[in-house]
Short mmCIF file of the C-alpha atoms (twelve columns), coordinates in Angstrom:
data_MODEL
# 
_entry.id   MODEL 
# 
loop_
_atom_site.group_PDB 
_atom_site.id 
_atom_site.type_symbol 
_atom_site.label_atom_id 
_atom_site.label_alt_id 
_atom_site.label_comp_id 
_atom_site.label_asym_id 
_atom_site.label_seq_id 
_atom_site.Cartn_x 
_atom_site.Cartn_y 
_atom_site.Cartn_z 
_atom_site.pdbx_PDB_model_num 
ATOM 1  C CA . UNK A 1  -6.046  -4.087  -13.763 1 
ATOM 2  C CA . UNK A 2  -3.847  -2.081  -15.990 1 
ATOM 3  C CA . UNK A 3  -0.338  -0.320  -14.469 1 
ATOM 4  C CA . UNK A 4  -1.815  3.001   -14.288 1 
ATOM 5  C CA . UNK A 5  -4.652  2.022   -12.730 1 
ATOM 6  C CA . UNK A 6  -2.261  0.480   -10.344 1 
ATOM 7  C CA . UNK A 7  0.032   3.129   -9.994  1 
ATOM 8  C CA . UNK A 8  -3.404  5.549   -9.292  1 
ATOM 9  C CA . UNK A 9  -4.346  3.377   -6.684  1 
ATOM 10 C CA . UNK A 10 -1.217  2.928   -4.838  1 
ATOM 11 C CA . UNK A 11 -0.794  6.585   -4.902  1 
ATOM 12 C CA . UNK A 12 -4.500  7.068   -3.187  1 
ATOM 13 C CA . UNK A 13 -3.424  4.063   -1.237  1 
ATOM 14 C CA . UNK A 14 -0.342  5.465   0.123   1 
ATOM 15 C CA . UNK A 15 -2.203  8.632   0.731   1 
ATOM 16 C CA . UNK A 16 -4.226  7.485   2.989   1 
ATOM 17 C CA . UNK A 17 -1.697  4.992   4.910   1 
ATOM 18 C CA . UNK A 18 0.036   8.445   5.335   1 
ATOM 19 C CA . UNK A 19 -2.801  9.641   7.233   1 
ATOM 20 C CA . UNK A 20 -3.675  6.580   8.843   1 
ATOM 21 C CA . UNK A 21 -0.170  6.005   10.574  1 
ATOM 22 C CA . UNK A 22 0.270   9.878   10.924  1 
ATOM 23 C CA . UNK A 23 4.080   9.609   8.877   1 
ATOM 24 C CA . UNK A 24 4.315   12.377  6.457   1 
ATOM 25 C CA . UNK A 25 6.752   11.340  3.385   1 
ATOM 26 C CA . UNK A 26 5.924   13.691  0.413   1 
ATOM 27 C CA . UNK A 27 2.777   12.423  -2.401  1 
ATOM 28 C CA . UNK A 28 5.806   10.563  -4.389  1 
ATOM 29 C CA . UNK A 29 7.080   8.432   -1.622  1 
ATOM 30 C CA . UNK A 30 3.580   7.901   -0.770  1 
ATOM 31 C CA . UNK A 31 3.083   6.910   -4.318  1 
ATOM 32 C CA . UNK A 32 6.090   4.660   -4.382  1 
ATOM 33 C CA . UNK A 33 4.989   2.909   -0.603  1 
ATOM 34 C CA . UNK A 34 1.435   2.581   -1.986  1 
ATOM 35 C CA . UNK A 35 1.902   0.802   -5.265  1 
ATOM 36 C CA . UNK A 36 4.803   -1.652  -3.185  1 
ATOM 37 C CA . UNK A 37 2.047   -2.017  -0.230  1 
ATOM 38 C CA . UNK A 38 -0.789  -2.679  -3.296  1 
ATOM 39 C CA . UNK A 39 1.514   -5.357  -4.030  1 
ATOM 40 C CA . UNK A 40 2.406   -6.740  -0.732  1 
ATOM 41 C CA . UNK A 41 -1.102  -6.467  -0.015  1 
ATOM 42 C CA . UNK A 42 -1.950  -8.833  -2.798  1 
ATOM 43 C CA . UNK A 43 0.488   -11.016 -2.444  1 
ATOM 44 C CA . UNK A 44 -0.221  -11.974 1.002   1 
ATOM 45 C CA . UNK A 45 -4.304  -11.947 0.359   1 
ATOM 46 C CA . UNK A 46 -3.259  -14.812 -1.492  1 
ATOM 47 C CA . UNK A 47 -1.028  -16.345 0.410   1 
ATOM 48 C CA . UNK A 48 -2.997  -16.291 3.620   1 
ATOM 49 C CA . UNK A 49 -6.711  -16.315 2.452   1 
ATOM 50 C CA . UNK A 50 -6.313  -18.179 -0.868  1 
ATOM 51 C CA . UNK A 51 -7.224  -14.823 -2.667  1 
ATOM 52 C CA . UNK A 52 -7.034  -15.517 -6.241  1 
ATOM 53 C CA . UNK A 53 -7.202  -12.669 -8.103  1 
ATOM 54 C CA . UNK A 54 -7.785  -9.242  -6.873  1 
ATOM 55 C CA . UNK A 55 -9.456  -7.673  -10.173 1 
ATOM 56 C CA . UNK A 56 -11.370 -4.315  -10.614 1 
ATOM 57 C CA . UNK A 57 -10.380 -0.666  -9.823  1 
ATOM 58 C CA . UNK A 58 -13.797 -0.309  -8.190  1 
ATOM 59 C CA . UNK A 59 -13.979 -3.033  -6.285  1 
ATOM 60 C CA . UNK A 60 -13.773 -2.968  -2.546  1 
ATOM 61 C CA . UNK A 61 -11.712 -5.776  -1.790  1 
ATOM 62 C CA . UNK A 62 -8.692  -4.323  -4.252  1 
ATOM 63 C CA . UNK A 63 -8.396  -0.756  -2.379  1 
ATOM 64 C CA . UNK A 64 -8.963  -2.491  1.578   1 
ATOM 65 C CA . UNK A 65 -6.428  -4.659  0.479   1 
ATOM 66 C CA . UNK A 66 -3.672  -2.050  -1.051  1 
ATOM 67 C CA . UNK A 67 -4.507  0.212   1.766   1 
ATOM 68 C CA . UNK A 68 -3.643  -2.297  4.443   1 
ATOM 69 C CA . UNK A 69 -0.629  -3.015  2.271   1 
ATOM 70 C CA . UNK A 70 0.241   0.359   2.019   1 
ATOM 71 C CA . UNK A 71 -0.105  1.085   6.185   1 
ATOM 72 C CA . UNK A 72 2.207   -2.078  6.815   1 
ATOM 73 C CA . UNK A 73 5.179   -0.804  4.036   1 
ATOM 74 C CA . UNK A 74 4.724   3.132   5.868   1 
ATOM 75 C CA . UNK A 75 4.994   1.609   9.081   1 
ATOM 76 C CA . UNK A 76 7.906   -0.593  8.741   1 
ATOM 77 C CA . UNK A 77 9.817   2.210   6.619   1 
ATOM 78 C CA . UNK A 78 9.330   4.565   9.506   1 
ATOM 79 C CA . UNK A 79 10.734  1.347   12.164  1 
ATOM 80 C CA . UNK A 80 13.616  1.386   9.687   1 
ATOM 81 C CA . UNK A 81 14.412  4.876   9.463   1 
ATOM 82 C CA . UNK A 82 14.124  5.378   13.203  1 
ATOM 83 C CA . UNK A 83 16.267  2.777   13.913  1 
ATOM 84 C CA . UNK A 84 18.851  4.739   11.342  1 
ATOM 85 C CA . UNK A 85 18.294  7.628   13.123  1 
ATOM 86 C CA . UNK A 86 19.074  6.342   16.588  1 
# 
């Protein structure tokens, strides 16, 4: 999949872990969580299911897969930061 395919995904993606975990951080953070959660996501599809290539813009698998990614990155930038804050 080419980078801007990526980086169009991992926007949606972090999009939509936004609204999953209910953490509002602004479409380019978003963007920036999603395409490092796309990655994340991938990398441990692999490591944990034997994954071997996640391949396709339109294919299921690659967006359930950045998504989750996406939801873990928000959620453990938000434990950070509150843990900042405190």
């Amino acid at each position: 999949m080419g980078i801007i395919a990526w980086i169009i995904l991992g926007l949606i993606a972090g999009l939509i872990a936004e609204q999953l975990t209910g953490r509002h951080t602004g479409w380019v953070l978003a963007a920036v969580f999603g395409i490092v959660g796309a990655l994340l996501g991938g990398f441990l599809a692999k490591a944990l299911f034997g994954v071997q290539s996640l391949n396709g813009f339109f294919n299921l698998s690659t967006w359930i897969t950045a998504i989750i990614g996406a939801v873990i990155v928000v959620l453990l930038v938000g434990l950070v930061t509150r843990n900042r804050r405190a």
